[in-house]
C-alpha positions as CSV (number, residue, x, y, z in Angstrom):
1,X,0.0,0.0,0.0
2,X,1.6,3.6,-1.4
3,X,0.3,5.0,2.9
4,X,3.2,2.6,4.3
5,X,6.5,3.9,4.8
6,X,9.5,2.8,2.5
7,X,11.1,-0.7,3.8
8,X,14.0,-2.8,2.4
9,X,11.9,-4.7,0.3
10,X,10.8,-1.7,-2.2
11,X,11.3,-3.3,-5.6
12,X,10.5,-2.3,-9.5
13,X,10.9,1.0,-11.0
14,X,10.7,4.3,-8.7
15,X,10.8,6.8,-11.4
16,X,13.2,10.4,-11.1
17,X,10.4,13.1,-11.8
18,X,11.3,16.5,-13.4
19,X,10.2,19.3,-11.7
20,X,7.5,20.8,-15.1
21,X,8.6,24.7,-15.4
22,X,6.6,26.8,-17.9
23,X,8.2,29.0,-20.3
24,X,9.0,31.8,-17.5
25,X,10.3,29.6,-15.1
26,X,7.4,29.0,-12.8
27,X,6.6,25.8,-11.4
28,X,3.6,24.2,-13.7
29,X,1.1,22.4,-11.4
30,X,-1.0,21.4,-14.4
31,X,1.7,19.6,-16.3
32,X,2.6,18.1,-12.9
33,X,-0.8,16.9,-12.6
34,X,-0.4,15.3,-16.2
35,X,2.8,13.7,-15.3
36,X,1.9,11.6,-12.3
37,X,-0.9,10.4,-14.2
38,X,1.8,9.5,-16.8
39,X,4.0,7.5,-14.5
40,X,1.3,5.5,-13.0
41,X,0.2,4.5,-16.9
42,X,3.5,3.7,-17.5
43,X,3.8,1.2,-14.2
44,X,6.1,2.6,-12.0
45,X,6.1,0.9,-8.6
46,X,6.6,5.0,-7.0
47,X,8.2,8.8,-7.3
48,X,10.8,10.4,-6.6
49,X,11.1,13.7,-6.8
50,X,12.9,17.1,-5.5
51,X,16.1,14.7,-6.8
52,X,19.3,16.3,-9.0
53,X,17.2,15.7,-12.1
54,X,14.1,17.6,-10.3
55,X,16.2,20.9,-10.3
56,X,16.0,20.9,-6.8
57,X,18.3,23.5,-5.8
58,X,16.9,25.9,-8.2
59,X,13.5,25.5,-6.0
60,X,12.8,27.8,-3.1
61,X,12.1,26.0,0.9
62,X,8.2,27.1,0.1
63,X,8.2,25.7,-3.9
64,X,9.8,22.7,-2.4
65,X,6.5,21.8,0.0
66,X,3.9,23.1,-2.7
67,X,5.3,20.5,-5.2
68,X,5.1,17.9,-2.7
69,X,2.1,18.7,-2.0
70,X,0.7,18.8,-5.7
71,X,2.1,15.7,-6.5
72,X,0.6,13.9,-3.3
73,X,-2.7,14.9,-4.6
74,X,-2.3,13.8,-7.7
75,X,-0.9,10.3,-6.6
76,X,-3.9,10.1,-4.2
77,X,-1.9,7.7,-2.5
78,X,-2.0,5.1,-5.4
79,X,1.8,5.0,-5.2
80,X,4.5,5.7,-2.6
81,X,6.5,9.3,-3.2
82,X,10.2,9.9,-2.2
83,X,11.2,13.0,-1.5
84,X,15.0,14.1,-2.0
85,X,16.2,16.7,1.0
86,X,19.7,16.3,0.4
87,X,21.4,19.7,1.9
88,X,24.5,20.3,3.7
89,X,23.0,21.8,6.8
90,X,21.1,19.8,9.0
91,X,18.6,22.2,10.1
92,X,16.7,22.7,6.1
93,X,17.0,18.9,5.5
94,X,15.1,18.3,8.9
95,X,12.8,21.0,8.3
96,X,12.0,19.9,5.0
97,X,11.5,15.8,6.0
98,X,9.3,16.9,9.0
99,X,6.6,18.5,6.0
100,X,7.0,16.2,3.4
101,X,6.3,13.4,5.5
102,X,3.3,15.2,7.0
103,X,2.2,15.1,3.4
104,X,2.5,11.4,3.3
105,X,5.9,10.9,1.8
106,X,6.8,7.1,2.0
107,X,10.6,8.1,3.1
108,X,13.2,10.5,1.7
109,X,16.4,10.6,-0.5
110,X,20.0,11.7,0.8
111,X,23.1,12.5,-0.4
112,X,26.3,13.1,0.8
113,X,27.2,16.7,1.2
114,X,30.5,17.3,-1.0
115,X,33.9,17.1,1.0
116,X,33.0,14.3,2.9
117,X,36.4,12.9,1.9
118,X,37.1,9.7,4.5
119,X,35.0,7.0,5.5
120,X,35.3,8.7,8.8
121,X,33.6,12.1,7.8
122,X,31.1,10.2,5.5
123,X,30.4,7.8,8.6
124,X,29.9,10.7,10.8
125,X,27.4,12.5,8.0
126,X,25.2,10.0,8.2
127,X,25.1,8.8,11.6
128,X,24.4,12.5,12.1
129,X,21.7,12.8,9.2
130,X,19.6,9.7,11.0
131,X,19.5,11.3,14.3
132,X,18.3,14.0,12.8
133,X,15.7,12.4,11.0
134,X,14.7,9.7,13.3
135,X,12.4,7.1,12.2
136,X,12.3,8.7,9.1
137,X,12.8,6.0,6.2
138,X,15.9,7.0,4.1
139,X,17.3,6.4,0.6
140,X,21.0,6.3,0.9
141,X,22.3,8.2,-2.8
142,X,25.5,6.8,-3.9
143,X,26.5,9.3,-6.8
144,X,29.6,9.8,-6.9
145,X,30.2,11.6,-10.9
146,X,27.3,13.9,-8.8
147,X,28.6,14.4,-5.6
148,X,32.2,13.9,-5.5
149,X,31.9,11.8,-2.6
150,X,32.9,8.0,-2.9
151,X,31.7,5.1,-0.8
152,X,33.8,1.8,-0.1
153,X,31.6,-1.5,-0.2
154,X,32.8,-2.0,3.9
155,X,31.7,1.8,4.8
156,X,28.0,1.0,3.1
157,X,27.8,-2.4,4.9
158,X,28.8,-0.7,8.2
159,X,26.5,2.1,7.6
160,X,23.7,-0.1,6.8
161,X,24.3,-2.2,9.6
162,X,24.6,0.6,12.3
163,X,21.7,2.5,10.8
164,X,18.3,0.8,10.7
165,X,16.7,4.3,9.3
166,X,18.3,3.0,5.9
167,X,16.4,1.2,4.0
168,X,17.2,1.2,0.5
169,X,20.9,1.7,-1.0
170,X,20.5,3.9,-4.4
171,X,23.4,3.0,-6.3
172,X,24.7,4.4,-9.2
173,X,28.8,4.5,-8.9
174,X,29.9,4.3,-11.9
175,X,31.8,2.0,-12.8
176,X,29.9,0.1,-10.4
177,X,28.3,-3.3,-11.3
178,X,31.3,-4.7,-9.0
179,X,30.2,-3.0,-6.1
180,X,27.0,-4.2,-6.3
181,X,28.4,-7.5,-6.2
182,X,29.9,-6.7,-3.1
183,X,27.1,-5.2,-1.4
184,X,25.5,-8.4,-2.2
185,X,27.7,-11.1,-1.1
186,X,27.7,-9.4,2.6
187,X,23.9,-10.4,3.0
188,X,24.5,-13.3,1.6
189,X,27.1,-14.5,3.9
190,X,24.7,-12.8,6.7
191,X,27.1,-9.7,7.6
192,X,23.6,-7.6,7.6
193,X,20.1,-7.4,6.8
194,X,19.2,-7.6,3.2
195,X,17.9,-4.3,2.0
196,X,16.6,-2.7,-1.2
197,X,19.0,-1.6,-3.9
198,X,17.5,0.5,-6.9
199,X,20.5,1.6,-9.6
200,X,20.3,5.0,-11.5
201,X,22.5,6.6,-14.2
202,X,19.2,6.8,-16.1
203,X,19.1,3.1,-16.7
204,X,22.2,3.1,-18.8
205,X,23.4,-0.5,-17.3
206,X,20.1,-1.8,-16.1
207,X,19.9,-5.4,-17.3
208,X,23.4,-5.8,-16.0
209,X,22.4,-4.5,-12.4
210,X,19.5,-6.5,-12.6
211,X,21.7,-9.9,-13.0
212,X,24.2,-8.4,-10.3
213,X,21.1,-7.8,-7.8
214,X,19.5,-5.0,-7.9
215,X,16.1,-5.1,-7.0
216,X,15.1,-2.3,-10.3
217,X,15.6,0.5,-10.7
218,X,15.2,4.6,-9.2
219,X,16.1,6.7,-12.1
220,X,14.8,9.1,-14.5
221,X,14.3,8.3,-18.7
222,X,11.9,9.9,-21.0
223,X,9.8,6.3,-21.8
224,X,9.9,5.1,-18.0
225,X,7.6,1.9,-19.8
226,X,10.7,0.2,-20.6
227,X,12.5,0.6,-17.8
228,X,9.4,-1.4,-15.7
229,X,8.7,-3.9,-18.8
230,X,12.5,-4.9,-18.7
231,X,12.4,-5.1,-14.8
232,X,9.3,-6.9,-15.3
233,X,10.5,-9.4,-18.2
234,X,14.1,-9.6,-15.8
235,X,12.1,-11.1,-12.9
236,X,9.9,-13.5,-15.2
237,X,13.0,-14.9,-15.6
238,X,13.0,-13.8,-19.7
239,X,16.7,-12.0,-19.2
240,X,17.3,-13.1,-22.9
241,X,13.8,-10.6,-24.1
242,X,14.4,-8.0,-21.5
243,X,17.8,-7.1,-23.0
244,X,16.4,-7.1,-26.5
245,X,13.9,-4.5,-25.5
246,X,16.4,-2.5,-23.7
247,X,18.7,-2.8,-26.1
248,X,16.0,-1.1,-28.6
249,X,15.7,2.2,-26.6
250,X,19.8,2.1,-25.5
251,X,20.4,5.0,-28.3
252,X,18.2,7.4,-26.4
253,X,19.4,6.1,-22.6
254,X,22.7,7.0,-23.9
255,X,21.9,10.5,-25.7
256,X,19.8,11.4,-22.5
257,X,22.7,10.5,-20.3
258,X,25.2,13.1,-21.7
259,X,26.3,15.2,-19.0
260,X,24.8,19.1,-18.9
261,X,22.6,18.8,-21.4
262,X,21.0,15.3,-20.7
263,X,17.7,17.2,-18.2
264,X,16.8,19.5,-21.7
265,X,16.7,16.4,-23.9
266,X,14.4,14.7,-21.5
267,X,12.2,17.2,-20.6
268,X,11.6,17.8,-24.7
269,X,10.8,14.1,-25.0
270,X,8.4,14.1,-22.4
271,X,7.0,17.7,-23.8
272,X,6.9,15.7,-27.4
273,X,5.1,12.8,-25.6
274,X,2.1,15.8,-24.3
275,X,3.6,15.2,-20.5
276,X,4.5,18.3,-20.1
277,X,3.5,22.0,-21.6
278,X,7.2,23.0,-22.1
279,X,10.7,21.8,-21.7
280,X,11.7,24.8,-20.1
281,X,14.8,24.2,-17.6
282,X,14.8,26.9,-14.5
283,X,17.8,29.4,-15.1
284,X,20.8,29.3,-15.7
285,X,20.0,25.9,-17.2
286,X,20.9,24.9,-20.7
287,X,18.5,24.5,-24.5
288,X,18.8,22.6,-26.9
289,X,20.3,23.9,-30.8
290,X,18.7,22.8,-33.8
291,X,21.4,19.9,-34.0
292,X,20.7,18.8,-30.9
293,X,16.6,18.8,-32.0
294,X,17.8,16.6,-35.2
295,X,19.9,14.3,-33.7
296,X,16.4,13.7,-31.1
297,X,14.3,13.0,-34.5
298,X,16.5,11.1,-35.6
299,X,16.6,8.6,-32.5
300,X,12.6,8.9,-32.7
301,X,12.3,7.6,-35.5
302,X,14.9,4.7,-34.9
303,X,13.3,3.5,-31.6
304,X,9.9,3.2,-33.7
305,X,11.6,1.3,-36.3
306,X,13.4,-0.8,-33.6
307,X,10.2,-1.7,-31.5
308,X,8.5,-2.3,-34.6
309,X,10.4,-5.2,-35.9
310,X,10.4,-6.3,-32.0
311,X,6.5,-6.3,-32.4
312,X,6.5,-4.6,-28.7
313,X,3.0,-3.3,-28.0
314,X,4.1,-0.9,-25.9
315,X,2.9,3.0,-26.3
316,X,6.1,4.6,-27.7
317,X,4.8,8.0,-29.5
């Protein structure tokens, strides 16, 4: 039930909202009410927004709660919603948790602050971040090309095992699949509980994780559909079809993952696919060029050619 708060056995696809801007950078509650109902079509298991991709820190501490709260009443509790409050201060992240869980978040999302350069200070952040929080559920964010800040396999088992607050590890090191190995092999010996694991680089290695142990996937891509079909096909035990399909859409997880530029191409993908009203990106943010719009065609077109001969029923205008 989407009321319960996040546990370590949250599984399938939790989906990386953007944060829908109109074309003067305010925040657009209609297209937000449009995209919920989007992600539920598509299958995803829950939300997560206010994350890096959400444009988070462009958003003010009161912008911040009113999404939350649009998005709740949208949901209507169908689904659970994370929240990302990932700040270097203790005192917003805290103030922030204590309303969006008023609001019925199912948990929140964490990062590292940057300069956390030691196990020691990382070990310390965290430790510190959960009393803070209480019994607040957290997702641990391991993004190191984001935050600069690099976890060792032995620091996330002794932070999972100290921390009971934890409940789900979002990985997405990169490279990484061997570290997910790891984290793995620690349960399975019984070093610690088991606990969720949900990978993101926009799904760029996602069958892979899936055969190393993740349990699906938290990430953000423009056709969120295949990203739950292949976790679906994955744990039907059809490995062989689920990479066929993802191997269809990889040209556009790959353009979409380019660094800088990889929020604009998704938020004109999902604008194409009548999500949202504009693809506007708050300031200073970046736009696409008119290459960057034919090299998007282009890729369109392929992936309907591509799931075509795959005879995939899936919706993919």
């Amino acid at each position: 039930m989407a009321d319960q708060k996040l546990d370590e056995t949250a599984s399938g696809v939790y989906a990386i909202t953007p944060t829908p801007f109109a074309d003067d950078g305010t925040v657009d509650f209609d297209s937000t009410d449009r995209m919920v109902e989007f992600y539920i079509g598509c299958g995803v298991s829950g939300l997560t927004i206010l994350g890096v991709m959400g444009e988070a820190h462009k958003l003010t501490a009161q912008e911040s709660v009113a999404f939350t709260q649009r998005v709740m009443a949208a949901v209507k509790g169908r689904i659970p919603i994370i929240v990302g409050v990932s700040s270097p201060a203790l005192g917003p992240m805290t103030a922030l948790t204590e309303q969006v869980m008023d609001l019925g978040a199912a948990g929140v999302m964490v990062a590292p602050m940057a300069g956390l350069n030691t196990d020691e200070k990382i070990e310390g952040y965290f430790h510190a971040v959960c009393a803070a929080l209480g019994d607040t559920p957290i997702v641990l964010q391991d993004y190191p090309p984001s935050t600069g800040v690099w976890f060792s396999t032995p620091l996330l088992n002794r932070l999972f095992t100290d921390l009971p607050t934890l409940k789900m590890l979002k990985h997405e090191d990169w490279p990484g699949l061997k570290k997910l190995t790891q984290f793995r092999a620690a349960e399975a010996r019984g070093d610690r509980r088991r606990v969720s694991v949900l990978t993101g680089n926009g799904g760029l290695f996602l069958p892979l994780e899936l055969a190393r142990g993740a349990d699906g996937a938290m990430t953000g891509f423009a056709f969120p559909e295949m990203l739950v079909q292949v976790c679906g096909m994955y744990a039907e035990g059809d490995a062989d079809k689920a990479q066929d399909l993802f191997d269809a859409y990889l040209p556009l997880v790959r353009y979409e993952q380019q660094i800088g530029i990889g929020l604009a191409i998704r938020k004109e993908t999902l604008r194409r696919r009548g999500v949202l009203d504009s693809a506007a990106i708050r300031a200073p943010g970046p736009k696409l060029d008119s290459d960057d719009i034919s090299e998007l065609d282009g890729l369109l077109q392929r992936l309907d050619r591509r799931l075509d001969e795959l005879g995939n029923p899936a919706h993919h205008s």
